[in-house]
MIDOSE-1310 file (N, C-alpha, C; in nm, 2 decimals, decimal comma, always signed):
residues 240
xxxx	+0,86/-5,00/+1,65/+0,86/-5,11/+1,55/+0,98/-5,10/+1,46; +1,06/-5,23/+1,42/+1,15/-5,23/+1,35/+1,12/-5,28/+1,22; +1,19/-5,18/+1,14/+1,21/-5,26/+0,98/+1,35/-5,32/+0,93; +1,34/-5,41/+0,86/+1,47/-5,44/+0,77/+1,58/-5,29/+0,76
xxxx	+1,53/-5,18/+0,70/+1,63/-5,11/+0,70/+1,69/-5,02/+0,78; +1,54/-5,06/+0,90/+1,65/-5,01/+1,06/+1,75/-5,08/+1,08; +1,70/-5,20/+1,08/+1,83/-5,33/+1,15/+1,95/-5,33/+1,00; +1,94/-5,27/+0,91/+2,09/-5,28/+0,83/+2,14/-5,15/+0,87
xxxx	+2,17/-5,11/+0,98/+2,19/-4,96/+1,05/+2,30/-5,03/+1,13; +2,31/-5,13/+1,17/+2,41/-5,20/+1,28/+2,40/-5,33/+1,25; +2,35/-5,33/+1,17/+2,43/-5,50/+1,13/+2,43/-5,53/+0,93; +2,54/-5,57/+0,92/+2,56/-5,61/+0,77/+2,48/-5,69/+0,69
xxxx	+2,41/-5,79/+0,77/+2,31/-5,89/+0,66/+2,17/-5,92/+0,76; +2,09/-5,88/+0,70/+1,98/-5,95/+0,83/+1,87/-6,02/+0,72; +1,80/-6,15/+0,73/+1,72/-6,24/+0,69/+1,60/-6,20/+0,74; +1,49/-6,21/+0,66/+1,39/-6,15/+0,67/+1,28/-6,34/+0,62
xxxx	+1,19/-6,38/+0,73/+1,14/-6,55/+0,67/+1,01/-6,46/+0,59; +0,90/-6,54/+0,57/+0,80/-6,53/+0,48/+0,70/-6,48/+0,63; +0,71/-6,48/+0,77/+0,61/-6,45/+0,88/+0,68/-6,36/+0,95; +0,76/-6,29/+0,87/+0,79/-6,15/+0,94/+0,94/-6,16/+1,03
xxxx	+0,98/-6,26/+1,05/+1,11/-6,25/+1,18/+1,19/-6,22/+1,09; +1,27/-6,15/+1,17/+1,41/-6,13/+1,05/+1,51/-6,16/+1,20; +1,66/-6,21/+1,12/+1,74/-6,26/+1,18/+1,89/-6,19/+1,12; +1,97/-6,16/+1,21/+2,09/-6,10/+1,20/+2,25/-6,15/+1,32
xxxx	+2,33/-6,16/+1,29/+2,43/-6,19/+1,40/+2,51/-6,08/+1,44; +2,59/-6,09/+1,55/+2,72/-6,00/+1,56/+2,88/-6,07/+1,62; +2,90/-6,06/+1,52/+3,05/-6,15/+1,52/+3,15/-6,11/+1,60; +3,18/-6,15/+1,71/+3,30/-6,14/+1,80/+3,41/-6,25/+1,80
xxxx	+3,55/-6,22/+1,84/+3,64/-6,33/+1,83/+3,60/-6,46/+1,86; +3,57/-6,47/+1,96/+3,55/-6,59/+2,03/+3,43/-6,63/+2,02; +3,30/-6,54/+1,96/+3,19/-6,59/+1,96/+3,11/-6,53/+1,91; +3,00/-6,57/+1,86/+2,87/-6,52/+1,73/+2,74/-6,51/+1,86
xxxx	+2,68/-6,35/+1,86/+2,56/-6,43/+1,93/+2,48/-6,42/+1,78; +2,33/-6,45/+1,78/+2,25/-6,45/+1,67/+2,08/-6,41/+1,72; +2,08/-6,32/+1,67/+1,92/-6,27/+1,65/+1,84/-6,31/+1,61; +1,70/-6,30/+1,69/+1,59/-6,32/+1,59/+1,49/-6,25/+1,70
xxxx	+1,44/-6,14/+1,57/+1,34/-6,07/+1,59/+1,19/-6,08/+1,53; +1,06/-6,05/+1,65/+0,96/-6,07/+1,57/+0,89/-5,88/+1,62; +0,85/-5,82/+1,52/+0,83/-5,69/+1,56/+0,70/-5,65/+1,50; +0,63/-5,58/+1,56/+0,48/-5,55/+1,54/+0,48/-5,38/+1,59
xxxx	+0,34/-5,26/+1,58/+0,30/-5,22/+1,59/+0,35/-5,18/+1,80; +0,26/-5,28/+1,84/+0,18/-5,27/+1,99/+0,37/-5,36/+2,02; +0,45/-5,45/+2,02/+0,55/-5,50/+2,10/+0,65/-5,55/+1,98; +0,80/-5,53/+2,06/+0,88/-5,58/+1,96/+0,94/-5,69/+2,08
xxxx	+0,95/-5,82/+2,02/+1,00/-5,95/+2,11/+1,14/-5,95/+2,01; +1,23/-6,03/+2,10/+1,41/-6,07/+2,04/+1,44/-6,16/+2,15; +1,51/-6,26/+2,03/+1,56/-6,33/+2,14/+1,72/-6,34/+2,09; +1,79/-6,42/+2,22/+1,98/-6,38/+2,14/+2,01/-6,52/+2,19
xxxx	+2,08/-6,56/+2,07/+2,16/-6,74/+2,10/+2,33/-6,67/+2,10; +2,38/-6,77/+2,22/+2,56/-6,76/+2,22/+2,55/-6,85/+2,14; +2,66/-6,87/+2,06/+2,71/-6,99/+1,93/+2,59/-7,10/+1,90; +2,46/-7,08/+1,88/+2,38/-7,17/+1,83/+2,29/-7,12/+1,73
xxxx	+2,28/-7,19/+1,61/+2,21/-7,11/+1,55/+2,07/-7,22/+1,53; +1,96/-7,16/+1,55/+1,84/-7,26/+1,59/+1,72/-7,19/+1,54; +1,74/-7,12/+1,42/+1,62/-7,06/+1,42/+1,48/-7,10/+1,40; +1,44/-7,20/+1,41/+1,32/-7,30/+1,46/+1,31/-7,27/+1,62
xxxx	+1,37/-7,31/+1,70/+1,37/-7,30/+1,83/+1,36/-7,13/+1,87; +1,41/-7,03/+1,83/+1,40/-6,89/+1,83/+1,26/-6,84/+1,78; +1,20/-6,90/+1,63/+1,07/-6,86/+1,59/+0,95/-6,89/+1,70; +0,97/-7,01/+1,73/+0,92/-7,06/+1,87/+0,86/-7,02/+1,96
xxxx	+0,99/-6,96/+2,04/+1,01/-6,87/+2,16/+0,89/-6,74/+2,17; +0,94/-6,66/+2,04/+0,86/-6,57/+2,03/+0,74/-6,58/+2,00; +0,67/-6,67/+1,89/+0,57/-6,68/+1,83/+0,47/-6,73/+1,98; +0,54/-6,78/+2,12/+0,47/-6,83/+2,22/+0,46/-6,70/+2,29
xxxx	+0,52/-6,63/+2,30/+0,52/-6,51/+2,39/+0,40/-6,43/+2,36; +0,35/-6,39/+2,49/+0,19/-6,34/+2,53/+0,21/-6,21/+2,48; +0,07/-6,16/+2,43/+0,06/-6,02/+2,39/+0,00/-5,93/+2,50; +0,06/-5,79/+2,53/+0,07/-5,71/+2,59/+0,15/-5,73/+2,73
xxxx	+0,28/-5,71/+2,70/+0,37/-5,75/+2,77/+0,38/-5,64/+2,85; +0,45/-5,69/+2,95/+0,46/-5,57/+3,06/+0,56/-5,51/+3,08; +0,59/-5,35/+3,06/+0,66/-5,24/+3,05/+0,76/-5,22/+3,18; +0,72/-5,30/+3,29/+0,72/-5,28/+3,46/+0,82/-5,38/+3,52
xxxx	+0,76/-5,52/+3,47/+0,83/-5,62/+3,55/+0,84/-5,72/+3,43; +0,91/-5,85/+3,47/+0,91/-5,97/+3,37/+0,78/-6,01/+3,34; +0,75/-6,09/+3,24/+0,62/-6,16/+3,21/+0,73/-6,31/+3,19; +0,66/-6,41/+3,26/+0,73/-6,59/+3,25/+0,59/-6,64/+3,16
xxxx	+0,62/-6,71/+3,09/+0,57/-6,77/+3,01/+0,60/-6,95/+2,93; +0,53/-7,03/+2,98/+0,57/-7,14/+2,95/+0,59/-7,13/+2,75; +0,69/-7,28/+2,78/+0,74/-7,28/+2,61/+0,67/-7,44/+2,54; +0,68/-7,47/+2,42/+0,68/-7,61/+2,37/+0,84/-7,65/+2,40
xxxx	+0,77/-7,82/+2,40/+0,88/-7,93/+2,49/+1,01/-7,85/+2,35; +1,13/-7,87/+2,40/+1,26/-7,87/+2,33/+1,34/-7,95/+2,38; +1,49/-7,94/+2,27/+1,55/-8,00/+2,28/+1,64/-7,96/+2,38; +1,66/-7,85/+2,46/+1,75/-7,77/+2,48/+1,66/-7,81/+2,67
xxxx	+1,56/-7,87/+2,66/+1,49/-7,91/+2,82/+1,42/-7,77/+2,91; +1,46/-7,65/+2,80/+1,39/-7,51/+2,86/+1,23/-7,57/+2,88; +1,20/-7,50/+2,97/+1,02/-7,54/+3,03/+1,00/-7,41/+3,01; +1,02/-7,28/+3,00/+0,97/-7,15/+3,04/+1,03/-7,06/+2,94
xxxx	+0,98/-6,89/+2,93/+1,07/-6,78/+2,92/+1,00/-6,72/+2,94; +1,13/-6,64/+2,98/+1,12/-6,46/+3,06/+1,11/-6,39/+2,96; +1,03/-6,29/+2,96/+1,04/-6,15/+2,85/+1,01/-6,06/+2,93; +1,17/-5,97/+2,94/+1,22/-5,83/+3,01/+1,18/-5,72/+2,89
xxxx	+1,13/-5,64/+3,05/+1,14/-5,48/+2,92/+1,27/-5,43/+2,85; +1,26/-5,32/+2,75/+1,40/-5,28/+2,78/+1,48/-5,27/+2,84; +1,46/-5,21/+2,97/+1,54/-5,10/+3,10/+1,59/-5,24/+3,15; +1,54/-5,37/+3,13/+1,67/-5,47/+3,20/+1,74/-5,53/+3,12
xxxx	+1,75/-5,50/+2,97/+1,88/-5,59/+2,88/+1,95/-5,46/+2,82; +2,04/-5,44/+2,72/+2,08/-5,39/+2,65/+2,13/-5,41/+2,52; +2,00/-5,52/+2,48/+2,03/-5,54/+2,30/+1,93/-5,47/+2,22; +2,02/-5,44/+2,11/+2,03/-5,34/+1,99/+2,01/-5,24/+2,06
xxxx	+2,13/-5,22/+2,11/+2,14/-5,02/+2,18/+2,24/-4,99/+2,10; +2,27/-4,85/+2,10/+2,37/-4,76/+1,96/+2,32/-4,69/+1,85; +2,30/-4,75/+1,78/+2,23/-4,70/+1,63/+2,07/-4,67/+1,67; +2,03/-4,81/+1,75/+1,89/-4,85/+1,72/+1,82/-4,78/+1,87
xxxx	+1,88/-4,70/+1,95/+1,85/-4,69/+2,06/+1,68/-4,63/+2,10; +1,68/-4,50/+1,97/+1,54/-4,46/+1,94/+1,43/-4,54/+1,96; +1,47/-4,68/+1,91/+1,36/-4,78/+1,86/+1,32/-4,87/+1,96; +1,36/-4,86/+2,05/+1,36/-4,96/+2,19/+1,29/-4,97/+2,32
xxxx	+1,24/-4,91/+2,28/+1,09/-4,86/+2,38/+1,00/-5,01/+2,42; +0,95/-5,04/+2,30/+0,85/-5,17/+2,31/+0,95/-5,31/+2,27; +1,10/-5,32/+2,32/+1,16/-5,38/+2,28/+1,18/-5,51/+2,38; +1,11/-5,61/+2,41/+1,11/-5,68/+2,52/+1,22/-5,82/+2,43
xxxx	+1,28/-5,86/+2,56/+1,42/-5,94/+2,51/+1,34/-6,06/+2,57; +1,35/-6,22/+2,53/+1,24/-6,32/+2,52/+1,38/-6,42/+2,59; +1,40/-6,50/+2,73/+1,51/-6,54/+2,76/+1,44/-6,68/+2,74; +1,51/-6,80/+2,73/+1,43/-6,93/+2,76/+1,51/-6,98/+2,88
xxxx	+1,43/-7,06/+3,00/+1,49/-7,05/+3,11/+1,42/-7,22/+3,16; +1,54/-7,27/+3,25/+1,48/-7,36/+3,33/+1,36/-7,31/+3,47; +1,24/-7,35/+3,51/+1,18/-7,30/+3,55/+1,22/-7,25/+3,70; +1,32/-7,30/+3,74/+1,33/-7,31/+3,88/+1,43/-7,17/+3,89
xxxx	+1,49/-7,12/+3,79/+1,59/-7,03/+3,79/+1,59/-6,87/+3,80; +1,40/-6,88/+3,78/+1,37/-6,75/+3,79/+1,25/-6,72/+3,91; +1,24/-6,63/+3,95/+1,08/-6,63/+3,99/+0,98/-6,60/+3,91; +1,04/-6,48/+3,86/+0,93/-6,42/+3,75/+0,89/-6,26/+3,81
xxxx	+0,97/-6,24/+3,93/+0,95/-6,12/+3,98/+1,06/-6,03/+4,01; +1,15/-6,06/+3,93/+1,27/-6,01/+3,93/+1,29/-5,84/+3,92; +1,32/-5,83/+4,00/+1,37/-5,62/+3,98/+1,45/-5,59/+3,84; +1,48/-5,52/+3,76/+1,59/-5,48/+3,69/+1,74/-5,47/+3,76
xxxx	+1,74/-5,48/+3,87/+1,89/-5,51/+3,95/+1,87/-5,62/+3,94; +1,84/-5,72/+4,05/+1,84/-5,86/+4,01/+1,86/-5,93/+3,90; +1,77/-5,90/+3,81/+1,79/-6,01/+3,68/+1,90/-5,94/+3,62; +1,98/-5,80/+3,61/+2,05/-5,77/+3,56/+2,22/-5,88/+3,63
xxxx	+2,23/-5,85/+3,75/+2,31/-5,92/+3,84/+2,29/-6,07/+3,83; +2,21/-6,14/+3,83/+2,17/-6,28/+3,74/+2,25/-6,28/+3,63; +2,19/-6,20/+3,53/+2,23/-6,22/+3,37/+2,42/-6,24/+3,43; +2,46/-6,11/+3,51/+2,61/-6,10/+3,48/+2,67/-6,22/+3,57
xxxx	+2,60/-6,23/+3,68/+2,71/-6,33/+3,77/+2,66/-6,49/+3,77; +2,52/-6,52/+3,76/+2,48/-6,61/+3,82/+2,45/-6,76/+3,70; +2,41/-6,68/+3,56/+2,38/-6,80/+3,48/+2,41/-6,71/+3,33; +2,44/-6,78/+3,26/+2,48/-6,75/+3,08/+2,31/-6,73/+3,01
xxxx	+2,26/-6,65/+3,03/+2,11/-6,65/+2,96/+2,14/-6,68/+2,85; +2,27/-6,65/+2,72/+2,21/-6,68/+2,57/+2,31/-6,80/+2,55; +2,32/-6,88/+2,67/+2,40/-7,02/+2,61/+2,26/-7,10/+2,65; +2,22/-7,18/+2,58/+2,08/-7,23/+2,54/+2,17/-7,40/+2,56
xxxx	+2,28/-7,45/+2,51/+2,32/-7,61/+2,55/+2,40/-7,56/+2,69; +2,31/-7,56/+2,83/+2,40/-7,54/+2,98/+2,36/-7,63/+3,05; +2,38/-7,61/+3,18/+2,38/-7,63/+3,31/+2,23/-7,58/+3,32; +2,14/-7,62/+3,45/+2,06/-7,54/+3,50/+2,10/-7,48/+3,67
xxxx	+2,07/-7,37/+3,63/+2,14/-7,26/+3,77/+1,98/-7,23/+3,81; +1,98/-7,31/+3,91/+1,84/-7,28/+4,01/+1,86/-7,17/+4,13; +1,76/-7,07/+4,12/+1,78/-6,97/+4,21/+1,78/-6,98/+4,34; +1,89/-6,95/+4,41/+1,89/-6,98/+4,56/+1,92/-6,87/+4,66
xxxx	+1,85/-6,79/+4,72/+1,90/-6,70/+4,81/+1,93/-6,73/+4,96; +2,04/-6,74/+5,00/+2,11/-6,76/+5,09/+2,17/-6,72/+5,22; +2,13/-6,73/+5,33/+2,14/-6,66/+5,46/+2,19/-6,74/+5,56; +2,33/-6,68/+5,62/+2,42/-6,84/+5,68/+2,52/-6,74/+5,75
xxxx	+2,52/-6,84/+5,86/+2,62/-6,80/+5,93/+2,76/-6,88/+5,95; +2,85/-6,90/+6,00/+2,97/-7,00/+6,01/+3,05/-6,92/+6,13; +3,02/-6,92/+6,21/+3,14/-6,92/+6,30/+3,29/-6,99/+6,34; +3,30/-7,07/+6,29/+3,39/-7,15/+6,22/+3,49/-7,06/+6,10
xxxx	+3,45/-7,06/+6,04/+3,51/-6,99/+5,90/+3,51/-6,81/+5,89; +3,39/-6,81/+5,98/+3,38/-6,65/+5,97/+3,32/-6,61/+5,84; +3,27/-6,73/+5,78/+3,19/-6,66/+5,69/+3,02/-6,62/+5,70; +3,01/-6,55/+5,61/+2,83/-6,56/+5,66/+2,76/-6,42/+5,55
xxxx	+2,63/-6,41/+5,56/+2,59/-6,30/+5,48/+2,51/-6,21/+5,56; +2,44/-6,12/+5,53/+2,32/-6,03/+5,59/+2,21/-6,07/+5,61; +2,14/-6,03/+5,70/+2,00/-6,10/+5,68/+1,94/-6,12/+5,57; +1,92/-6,00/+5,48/+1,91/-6,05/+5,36/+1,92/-6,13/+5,25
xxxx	+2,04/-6,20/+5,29/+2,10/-6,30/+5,22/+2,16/-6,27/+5,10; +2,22/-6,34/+5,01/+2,32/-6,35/+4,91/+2,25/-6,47/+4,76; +2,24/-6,41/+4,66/+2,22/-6,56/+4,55/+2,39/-6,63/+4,58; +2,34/-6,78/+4,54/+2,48/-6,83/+4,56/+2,46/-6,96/+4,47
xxxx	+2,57/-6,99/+4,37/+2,52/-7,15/+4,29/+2,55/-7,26/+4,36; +2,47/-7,33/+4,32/+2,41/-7,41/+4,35/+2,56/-7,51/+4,42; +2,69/-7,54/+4,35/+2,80/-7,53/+4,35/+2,87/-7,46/+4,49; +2,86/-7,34/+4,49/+2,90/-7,28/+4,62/+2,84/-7,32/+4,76
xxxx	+2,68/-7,32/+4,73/+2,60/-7,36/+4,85/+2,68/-7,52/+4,91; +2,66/-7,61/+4,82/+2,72/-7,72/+4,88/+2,86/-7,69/+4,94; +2,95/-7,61/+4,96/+3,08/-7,58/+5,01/+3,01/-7,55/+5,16; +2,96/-7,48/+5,11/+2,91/-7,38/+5,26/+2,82/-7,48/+5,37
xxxx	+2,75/-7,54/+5,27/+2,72/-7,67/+5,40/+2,80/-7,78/+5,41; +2,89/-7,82/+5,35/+3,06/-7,88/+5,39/+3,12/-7,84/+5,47; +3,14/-7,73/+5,51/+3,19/-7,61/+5,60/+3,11/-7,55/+5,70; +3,02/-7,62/+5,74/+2,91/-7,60/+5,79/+2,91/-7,72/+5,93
xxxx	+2,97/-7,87/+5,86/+3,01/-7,97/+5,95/+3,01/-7,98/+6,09; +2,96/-7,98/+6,20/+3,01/-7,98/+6,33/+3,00/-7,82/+6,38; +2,94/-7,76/+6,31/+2,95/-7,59/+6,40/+2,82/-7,56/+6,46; +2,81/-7,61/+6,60/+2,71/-7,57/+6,71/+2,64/-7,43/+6,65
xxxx	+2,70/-7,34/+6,63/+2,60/-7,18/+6,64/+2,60/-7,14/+6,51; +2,62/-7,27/+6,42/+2,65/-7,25/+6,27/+2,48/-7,23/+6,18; +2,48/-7,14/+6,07/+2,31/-7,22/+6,04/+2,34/-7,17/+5,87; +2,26/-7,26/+5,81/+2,20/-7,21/+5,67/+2,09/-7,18/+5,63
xxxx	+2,03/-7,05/+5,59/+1,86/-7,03/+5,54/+1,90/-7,08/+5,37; +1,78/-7,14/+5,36/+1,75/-7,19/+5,21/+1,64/-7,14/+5,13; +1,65/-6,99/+5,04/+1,52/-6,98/+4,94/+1,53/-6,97/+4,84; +1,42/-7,09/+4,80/+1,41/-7,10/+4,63/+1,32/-7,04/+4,53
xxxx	+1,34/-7,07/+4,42/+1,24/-6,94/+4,31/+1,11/-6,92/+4,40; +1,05/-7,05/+4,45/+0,91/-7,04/+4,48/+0,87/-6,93/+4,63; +0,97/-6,96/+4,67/+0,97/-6,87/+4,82/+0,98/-6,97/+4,93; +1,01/-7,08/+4,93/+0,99/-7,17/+5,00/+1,17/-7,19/+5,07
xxxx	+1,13/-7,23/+5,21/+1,24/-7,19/+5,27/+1,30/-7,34/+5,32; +1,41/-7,38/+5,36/+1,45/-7,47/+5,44/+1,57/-7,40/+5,54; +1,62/-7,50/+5,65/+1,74/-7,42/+5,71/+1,82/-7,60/+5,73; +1,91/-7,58/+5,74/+2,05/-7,69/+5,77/+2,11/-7,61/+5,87
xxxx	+2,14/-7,70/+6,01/+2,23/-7,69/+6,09/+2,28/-7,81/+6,12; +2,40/-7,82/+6,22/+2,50/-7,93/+6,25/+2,58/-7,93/+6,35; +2,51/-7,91/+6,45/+2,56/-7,97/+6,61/+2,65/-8,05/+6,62; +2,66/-8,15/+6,51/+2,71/-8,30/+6,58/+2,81/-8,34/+6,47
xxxx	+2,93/-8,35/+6,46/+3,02/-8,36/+6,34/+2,90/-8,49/+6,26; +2,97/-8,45/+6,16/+2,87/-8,59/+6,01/+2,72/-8,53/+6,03; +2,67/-8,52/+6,11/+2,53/-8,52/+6,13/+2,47/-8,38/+6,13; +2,35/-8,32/+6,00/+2,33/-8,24/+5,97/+2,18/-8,25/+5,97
xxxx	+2,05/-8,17/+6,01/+1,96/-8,13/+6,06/+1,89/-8,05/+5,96; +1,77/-8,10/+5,85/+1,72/-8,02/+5,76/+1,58/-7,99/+5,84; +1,52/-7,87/+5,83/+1,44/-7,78/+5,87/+1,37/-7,76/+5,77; +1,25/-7,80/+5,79/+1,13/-7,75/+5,63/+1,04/-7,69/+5,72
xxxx	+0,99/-7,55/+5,68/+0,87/-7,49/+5,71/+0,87/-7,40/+5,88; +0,98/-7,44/+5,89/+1,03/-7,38/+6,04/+0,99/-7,49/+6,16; +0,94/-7,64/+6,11/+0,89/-7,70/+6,28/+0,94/-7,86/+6,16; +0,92/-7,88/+6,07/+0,92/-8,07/+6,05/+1,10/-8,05/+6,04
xxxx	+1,20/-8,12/+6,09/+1,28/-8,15/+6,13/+1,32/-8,32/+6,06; +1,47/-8,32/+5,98/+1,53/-8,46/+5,93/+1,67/-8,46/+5,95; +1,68/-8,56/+6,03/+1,82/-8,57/+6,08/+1,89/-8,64/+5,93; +2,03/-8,63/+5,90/+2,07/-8,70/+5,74/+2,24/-8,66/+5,74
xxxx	+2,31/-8,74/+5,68/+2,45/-8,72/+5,66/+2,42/-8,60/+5,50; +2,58/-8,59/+5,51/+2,61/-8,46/+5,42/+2,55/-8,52/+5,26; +2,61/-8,65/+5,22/+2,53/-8,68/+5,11/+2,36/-8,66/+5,05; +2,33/-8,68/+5,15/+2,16/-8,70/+5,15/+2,13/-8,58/+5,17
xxxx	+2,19/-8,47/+5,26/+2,14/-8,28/+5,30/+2,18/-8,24/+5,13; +2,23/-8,28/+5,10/+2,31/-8,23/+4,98/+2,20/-8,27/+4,88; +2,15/-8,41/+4,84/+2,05/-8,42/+4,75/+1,93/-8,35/+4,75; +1,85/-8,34/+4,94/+1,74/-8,29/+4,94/+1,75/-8,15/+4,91
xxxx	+1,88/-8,11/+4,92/+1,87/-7,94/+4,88/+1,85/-7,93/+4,74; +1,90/-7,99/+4,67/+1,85/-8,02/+4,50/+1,75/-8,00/+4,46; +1,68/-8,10/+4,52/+1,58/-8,17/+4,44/+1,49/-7,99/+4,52; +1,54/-7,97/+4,61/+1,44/-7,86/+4,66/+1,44/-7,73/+4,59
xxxx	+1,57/-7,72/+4,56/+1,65/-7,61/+4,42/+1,56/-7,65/+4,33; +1,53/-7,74/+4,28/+1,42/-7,76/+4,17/+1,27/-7,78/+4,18; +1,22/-7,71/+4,32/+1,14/-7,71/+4,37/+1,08/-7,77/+4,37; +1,08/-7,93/+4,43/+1,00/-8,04/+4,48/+1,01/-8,03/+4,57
């Protein structure tokens, strides 16, 4: 549990409302993130904004987040409607973020970090590698006015290009994927696997220059130009 005069241990001013959150920033050249913590006995929740300061939308966050959070894995949790179009948030244990570490490191045990997320961008069963490798390559968790980066794991081959991944596949944005089935064009032994947050798979191939072959479920079959393979991957990234 934190108090006020933990948190003036690493940071110079922290605000304290009348229902317990207290709020503090840390100033970097180029950018302010901003705190707000709600801390109790049994779980400490935090959430962190890049350059917005919203603390309505922050008191929110947390005051929605479920009690007895889980030590192990993420807990997803739907949010109220915002302005910011978030539908969801993730609350990670410690062991996958690294705010208020240094001073406050002692204190961080029950310290779960509260992300607000577009739904489609997470599973909700994220490893501490993964969401960590998310956080760094794949989407800005504390820019709250973005883009939404829908999770896509990616398994493709290109003989053409020589490009391709492991069975396993690769996350790839949403941005990159459409290159790769650009490039994808006319390559007989060429293929793309498609999986989204939900687990749900498609594949794209292209025998035939212009003409590209979507695969749902491994048997229903849609012939379609690059425009249209391009939209239904979308809308499927957003899991419809």
């Amino acid at each position: 549990m934190f108090s006020k005069q933990d948190l003036l241990k690493s940071f110079a001013v922290v605000d304290e409302d009348r229902s317990g959150h207290y709020f503090f920033q840390h100033n970097l050249p180029k950018t302010t993130y901003r705190y707000c913590l709600k801390s109790s006995a049994s779980q400490d929740v935090l959430i962190v904004s890049e350059d917005v300061d919203d603390r309505q939308f922050s008191i929110a966050v947390l005051d929605q987040s479920p009690g007895g959070l889980s030590k192990d894995k993420p807990t997803l949790y739907e949010i109220s409607e915002n302005e910011y179009g978030f539908t969801h948030a993730l609350a990670v244990p410690n062991n996958y973020h690294g705010s208020l570490k240094g001073n406050l490191e002692y204190k961080r045990d029950n310290l779960f970090l509260c992300v607000p997320i577009f739904r489609c961008e997470f599973s909700g069963e994220e490893t501490e590698e993964q969401f960590k490798d998310m956080a760094q390559r794949m989407l800005p968790i504390f820019k709250w006015k973005r883009d939404v980066f829908p999770k896509l794991r990616v398994y493709f081959d290109n003989p053409s290009t020589g490009a391709g991944t492991y069975e396993a596949g690769a996350l790839l944005k949403f941005t990159t994927l459409v290159g790769e089935i650009e490039n994808l064009n006319g390559v007989i032994s060429g293929f793309i696997e498609i999986t989204n947050y939900k687990g749900d798979v498609v594949e794209v191939l292209s025998a035939t220059k212009d003409e590209f072959k979507l695969i749902r479920n491994r048997s229903n079959e849609e012939v379609m130009v690059f425009r249209d393979v391009v939209e239904k991957i979308f809308e499927f990234s957003q899991g419809k």
